[in-house]
Backbone as CSV, one residue per row, in Angstrom:
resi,resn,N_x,N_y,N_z,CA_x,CA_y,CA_z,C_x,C_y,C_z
1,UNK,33.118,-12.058,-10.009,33.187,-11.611,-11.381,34.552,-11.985,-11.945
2,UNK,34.420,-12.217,-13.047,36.013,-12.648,-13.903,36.795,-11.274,-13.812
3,UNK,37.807,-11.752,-13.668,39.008,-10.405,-13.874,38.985,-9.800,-15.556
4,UNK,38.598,-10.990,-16.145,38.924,-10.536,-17.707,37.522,-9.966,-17.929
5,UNK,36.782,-10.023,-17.682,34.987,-9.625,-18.183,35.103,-8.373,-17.267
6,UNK,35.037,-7.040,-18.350,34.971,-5.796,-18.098,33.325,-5.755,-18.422
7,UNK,32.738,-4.739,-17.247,31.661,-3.963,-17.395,31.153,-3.384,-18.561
8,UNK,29.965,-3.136,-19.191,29.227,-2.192,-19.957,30.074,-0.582,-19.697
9,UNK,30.214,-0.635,-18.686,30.406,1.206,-18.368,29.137,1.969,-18.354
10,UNK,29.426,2.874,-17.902,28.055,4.047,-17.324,27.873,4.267,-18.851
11,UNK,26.348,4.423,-18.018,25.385,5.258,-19.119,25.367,6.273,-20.172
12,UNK,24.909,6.436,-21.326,25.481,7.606,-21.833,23.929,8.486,-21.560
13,UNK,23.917,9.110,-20.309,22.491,9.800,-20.263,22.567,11.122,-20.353
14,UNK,21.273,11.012,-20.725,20.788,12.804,-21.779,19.491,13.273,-20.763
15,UNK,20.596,13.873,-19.843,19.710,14.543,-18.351,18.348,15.832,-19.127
16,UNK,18.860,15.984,-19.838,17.670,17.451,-20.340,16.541,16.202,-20.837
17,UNK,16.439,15.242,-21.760,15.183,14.239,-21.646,14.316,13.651,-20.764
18,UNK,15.195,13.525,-19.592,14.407,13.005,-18.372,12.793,13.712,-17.647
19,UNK,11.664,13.589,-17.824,10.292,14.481,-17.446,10.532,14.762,-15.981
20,UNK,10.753,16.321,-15.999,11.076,16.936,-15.144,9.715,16.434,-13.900
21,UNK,8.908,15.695,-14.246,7.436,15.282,-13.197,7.587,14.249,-12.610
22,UNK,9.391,13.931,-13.093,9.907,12.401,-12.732,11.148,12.757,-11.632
23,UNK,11.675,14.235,-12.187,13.105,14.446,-11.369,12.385,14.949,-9.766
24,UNK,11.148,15.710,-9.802,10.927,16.425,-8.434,10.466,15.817,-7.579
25,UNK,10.400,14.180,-8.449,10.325,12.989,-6.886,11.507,12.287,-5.852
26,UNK,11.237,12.099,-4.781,12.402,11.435,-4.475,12.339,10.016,-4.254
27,UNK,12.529,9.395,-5.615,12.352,8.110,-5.719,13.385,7.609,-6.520
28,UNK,14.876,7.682,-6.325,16.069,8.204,-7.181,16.906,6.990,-6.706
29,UNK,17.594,6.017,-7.323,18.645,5.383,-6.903,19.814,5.398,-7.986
30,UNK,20.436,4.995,-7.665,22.019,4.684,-8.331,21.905,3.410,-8.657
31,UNK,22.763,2.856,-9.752,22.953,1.290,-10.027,24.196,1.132,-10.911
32,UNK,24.809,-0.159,-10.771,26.307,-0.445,-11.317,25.737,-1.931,-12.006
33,UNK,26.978,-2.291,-12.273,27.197,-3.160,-13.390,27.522,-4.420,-12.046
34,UNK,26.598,-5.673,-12.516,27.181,-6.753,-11.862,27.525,-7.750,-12.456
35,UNK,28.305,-8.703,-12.917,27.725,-9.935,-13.844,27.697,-11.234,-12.425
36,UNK,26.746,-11.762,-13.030,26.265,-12.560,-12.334,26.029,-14.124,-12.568
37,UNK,27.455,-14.673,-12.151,27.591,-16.087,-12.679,26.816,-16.803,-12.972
38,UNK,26.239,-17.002,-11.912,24.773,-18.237,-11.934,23.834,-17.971,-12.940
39,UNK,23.467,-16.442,-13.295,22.707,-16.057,-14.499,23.363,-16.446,-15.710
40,UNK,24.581,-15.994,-15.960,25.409,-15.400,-16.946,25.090,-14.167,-18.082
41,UNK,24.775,-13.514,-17.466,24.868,-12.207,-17.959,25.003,-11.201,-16.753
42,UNK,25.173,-10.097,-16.935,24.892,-8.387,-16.534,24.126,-8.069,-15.948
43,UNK,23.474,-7.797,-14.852,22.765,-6.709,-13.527,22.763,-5.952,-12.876
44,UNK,21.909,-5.445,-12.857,21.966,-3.980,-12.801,21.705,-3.738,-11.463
45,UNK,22.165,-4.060,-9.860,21.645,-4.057,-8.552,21.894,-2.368,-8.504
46,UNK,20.867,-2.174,-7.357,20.794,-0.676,-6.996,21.695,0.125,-5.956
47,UNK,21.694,1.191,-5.607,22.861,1.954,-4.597,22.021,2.566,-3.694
48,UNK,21.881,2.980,-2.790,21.283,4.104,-1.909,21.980,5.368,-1.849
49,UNK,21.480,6.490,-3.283,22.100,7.638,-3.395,22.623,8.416,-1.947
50,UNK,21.875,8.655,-0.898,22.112,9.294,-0.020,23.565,8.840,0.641
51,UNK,23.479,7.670,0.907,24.835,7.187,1.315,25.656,6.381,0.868
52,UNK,26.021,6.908,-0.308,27.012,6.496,-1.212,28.493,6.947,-0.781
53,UNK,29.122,5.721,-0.888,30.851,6.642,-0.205,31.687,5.634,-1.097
54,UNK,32.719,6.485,-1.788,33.430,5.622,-2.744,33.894,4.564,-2.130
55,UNK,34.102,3.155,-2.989,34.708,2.001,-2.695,33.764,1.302,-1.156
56,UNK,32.428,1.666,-1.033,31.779,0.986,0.073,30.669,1.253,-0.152
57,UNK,29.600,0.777,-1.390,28.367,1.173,-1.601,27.674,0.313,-0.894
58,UNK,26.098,1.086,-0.371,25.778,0.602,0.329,24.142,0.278,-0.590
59,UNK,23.837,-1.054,-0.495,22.890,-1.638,-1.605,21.462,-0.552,-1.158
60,UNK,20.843,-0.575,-2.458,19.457,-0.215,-2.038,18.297,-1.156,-2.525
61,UNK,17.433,-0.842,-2.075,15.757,-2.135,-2.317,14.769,-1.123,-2.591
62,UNK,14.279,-1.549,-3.805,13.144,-0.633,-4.460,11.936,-0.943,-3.655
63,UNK,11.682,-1.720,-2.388,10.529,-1.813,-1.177,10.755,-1.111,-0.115
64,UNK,12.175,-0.371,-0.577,12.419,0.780,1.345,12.287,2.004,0.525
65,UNK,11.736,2.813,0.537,11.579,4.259,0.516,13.045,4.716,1.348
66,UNK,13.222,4.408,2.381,14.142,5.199,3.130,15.266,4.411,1.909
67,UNK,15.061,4.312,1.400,16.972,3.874,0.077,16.586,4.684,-0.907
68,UNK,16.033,5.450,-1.028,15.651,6.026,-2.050,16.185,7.894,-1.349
69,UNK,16.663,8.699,-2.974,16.712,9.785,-2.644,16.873,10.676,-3.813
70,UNK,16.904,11.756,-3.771,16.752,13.143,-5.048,17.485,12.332,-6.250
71,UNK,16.279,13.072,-7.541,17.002,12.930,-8.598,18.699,13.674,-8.417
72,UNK,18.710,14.675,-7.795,19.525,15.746,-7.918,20.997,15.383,-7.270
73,UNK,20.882,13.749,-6.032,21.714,13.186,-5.579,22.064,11.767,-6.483
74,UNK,21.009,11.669,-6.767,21.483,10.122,-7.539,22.409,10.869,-8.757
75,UNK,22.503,11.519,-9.098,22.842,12.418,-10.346,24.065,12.848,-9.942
76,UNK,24.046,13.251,-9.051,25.625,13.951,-8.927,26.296,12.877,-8.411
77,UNK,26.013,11.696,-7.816,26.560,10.523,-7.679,27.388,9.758,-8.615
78,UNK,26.102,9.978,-9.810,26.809,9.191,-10.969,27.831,10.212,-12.158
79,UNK,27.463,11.038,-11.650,28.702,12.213,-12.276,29.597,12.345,-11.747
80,UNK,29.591,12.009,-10.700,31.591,12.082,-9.504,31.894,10.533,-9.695
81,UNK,31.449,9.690,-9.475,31.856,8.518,-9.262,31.701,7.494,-10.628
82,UNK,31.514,7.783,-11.705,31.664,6.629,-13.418,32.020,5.485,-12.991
83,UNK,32.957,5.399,-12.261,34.315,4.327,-12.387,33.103,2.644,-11.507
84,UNK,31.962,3.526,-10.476,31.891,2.703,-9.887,30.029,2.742,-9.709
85,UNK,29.364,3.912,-10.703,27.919,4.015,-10.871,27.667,4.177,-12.134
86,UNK,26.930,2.690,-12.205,26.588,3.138,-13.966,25.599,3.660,-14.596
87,UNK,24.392,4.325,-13.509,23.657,4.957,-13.694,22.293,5.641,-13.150
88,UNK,21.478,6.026,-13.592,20.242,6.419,-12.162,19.270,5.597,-12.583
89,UNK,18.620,5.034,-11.527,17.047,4.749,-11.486,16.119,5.677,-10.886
90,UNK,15.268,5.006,-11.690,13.723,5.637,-10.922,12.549,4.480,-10.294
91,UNK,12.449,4.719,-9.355,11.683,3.761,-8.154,9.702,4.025,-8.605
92,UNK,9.255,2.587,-8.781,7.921,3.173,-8.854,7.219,2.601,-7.269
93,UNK,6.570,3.382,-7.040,5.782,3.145,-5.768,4.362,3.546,-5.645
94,UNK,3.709,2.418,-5.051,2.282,2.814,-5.064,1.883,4.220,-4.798
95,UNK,2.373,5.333,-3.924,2.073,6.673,-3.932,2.508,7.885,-4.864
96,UNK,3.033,7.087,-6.099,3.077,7.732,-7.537,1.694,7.450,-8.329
97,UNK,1.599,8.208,-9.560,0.800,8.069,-10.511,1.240,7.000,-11.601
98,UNK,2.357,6.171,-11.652,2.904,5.883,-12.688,3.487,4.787,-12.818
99,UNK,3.593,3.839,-13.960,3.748,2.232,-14.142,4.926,2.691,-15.743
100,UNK,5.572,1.057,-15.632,7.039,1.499,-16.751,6.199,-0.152,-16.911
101,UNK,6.452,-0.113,-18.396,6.384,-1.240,-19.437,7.446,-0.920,-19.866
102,UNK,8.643,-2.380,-19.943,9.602,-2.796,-20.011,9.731,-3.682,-21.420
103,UNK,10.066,-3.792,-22.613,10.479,-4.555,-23.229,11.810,-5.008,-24.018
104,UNK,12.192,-5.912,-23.546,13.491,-6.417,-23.585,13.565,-7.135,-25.119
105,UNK,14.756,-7.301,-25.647,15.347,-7.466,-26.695,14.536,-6.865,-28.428
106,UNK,14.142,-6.163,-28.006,12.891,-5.688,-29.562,13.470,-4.510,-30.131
107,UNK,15.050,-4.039,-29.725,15.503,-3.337,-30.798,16.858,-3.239,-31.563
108,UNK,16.807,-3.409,-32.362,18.623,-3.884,-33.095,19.107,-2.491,-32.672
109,UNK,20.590,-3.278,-31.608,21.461,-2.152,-31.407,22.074,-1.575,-32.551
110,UNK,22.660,-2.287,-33.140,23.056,-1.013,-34.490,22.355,-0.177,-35.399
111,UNK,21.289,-1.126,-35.700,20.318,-0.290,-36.581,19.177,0.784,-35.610
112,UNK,19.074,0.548,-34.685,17.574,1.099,-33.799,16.580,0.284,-34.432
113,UNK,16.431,-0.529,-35.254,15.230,-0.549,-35.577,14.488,-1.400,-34.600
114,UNK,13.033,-1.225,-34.452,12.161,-1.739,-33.078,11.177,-2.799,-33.693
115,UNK,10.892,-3.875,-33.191,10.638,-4.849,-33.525,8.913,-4.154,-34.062
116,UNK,7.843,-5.076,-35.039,6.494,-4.367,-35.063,5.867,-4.573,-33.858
117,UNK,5.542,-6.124,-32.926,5.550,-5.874,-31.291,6.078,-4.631,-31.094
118,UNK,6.869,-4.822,-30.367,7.022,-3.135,-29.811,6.614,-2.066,-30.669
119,UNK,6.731,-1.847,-31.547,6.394,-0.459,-31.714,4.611,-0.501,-31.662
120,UNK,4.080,-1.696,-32.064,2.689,-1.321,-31.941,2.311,-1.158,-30.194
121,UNK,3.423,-1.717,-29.190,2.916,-1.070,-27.952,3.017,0.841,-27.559
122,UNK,4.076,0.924,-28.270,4.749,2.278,-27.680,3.821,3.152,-28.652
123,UNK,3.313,2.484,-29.907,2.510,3.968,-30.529,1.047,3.832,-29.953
124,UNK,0.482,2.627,-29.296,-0.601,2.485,-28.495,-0.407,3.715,-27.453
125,UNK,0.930,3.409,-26.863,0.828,4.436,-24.906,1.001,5.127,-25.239
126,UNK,1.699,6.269,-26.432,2.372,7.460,-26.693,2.502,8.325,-25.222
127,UNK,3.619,7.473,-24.840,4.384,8.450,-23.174,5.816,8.266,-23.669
128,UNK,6.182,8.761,-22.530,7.835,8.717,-22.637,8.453,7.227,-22.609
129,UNK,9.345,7.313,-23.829,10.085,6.512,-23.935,11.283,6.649,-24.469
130,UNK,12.363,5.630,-24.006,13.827,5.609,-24.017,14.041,4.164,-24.760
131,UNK,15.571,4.387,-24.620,16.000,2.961,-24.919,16.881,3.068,-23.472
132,UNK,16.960,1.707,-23.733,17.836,0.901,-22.127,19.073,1.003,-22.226
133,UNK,19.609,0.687,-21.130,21.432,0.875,-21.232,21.926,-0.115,-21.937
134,UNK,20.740,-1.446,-22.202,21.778,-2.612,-23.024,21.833,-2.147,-24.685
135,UNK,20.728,-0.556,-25.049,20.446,-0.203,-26.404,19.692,-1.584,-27.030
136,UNK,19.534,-2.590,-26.853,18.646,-3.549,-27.308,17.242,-3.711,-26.623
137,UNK,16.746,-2.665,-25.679,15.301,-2.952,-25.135,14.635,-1.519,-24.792
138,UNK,13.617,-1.581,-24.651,12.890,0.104,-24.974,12.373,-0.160,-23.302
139,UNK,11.954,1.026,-22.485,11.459,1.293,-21.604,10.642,2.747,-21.882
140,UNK,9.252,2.274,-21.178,7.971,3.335,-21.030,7.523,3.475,-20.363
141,UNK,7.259,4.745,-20.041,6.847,5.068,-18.136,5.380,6.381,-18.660
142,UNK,4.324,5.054,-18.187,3.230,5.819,-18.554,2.632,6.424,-16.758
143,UNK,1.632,7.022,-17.530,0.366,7.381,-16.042,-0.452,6.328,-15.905
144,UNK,-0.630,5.402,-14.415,-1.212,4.307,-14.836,-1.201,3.536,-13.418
145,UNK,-1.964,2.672,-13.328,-1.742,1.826,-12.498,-2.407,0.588,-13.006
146,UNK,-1.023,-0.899,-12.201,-1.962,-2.462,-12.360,-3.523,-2.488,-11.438
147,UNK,-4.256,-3.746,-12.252,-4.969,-4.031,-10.874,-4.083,-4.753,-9.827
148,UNK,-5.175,-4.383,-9.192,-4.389,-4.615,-7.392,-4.250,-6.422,-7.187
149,UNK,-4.845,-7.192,-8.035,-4.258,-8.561,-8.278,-3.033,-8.823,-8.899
150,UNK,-2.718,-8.006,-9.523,-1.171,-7.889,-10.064,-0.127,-6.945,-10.045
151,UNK,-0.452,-5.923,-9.007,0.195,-4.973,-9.089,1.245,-5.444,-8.086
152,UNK,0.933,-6.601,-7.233,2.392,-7.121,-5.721,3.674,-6.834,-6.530
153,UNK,3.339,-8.547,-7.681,4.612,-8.526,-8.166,4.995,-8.188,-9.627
154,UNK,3.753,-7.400,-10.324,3.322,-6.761,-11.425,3.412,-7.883,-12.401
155,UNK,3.259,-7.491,-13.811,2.884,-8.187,-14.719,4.227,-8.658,-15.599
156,UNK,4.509,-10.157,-16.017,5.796,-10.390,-16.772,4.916,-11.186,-17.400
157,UNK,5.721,-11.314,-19.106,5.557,-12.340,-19.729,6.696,-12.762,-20.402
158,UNK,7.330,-13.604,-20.016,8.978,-14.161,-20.543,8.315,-14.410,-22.007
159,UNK,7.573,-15.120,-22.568,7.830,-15.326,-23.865,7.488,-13.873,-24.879
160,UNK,7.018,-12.855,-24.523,6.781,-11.644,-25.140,7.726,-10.870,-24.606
161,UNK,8.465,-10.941,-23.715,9.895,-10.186,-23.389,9.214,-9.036,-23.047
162,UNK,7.963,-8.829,-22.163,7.313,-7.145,-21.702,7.164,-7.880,-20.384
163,UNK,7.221,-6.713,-19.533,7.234,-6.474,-17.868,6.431,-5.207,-17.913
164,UNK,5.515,-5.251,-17.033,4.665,-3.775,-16.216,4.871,-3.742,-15.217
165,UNK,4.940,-2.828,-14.840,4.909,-2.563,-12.909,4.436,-1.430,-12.562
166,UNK,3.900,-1.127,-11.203,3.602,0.363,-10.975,4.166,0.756,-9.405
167,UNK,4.960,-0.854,-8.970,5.519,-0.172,-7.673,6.382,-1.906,-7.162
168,UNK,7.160,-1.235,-6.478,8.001,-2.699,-5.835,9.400,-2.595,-7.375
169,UNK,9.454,-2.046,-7.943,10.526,-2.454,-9.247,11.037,-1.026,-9.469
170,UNK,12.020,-0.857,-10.309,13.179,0.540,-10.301,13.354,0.473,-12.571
171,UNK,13.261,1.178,-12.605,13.941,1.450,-13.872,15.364,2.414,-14.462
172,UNK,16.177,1.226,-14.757,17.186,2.575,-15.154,16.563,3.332,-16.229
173,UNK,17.157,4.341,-16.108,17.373,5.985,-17.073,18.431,6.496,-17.620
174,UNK,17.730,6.418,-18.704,19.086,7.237,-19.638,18.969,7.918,-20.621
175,UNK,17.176,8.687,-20.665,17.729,9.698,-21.350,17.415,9.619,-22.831
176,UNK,17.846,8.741,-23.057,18.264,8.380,-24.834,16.355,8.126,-25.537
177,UNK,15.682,9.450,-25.348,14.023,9.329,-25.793,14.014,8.731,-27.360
178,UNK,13.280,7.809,-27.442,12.849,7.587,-28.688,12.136,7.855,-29.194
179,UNK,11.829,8.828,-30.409,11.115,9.358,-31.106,10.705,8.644,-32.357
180,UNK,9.387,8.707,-32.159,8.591,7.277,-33.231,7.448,8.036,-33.682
């Protein structure tokens, strides 16, 4: 990473929004800020809440369950440690009820306003939804599952900027519900 290219910084998350049917799982990780040359932009790699120790994080993979742990640890993780967690995920896994539609760049950070794409998806699912830590992309975490032909590596479409998944993928959280 460049010395001069500072991080996003942690999340500004609004823990009382989060669906408490989401916190009493333990499907909880941590995630920081990476930039990532070869891309050139910002990523978001994951932590393994349980054994988190300042200045030696130890990566996590949204395909091990054992990297995964309490909302209640990923949380106090990212409340002691800012400097070096920028925020919580939530892990979907086939032994949940539940799939996150992802859409990336469909909302003006200054204004909020949400592209008509998106909003005609999000007033279709009416579930919970946020905006993302970049504030330019909405995330929705319905009740749901892919078919099982697409559920491996779930559903993307780069030119519509939407992702589904219902397991194998992590969503950050933050809280920030959008009300539409």
């Amino acid at each position: 990473m460049s010395s001069q290219m500072k991080s996003p910084g942690p999340v500004n998350l609004i823990v009382e929004n989060i669906p408490d049917e989401l916190k009493c799982l333990s499907q909880w990780v941590n995630w920081y800020w990476f930039f990532d040359e070869e891309l050139g932009k910002w990523t978001k790699p994951l932590l393994n809440p349980k054994i988190f120790k300042p200045g030696k994080p130890y990566k996590a993979s949204h395909s091990k369950p054992s990297d995964w742990g309490t909302y209640e640890k990923a949380l106090e993780n990212f409340q002691k440690f800012p400097d070096q967690i920028a925020g919580i995920g939530f892990v979907f896994s086939p032994s949940d009820p539940y799939a996150g539609v992802d859409l990336d760049d469909c909302r003006d950070a200054a204004t909020g306003e949400i592209s008509p794409f998106a909003m005609s998806i999000i007033e279709k699912l009416k579930s919970y939804t946020e905006v993302s830590p970049s504030q330019r992309g909405v995330k929705i975490i319905v009740k749901g599952s892919l078919p099982e032909y697409v559920s491996e590596g779930g559903g993307k479409d780069e030119r519509l900027k939407i992702e589904v998944y219902d397991r194998k993928r992590y969503f950050t959280i933050t809280g920030q519900v959008l009300n539409v």
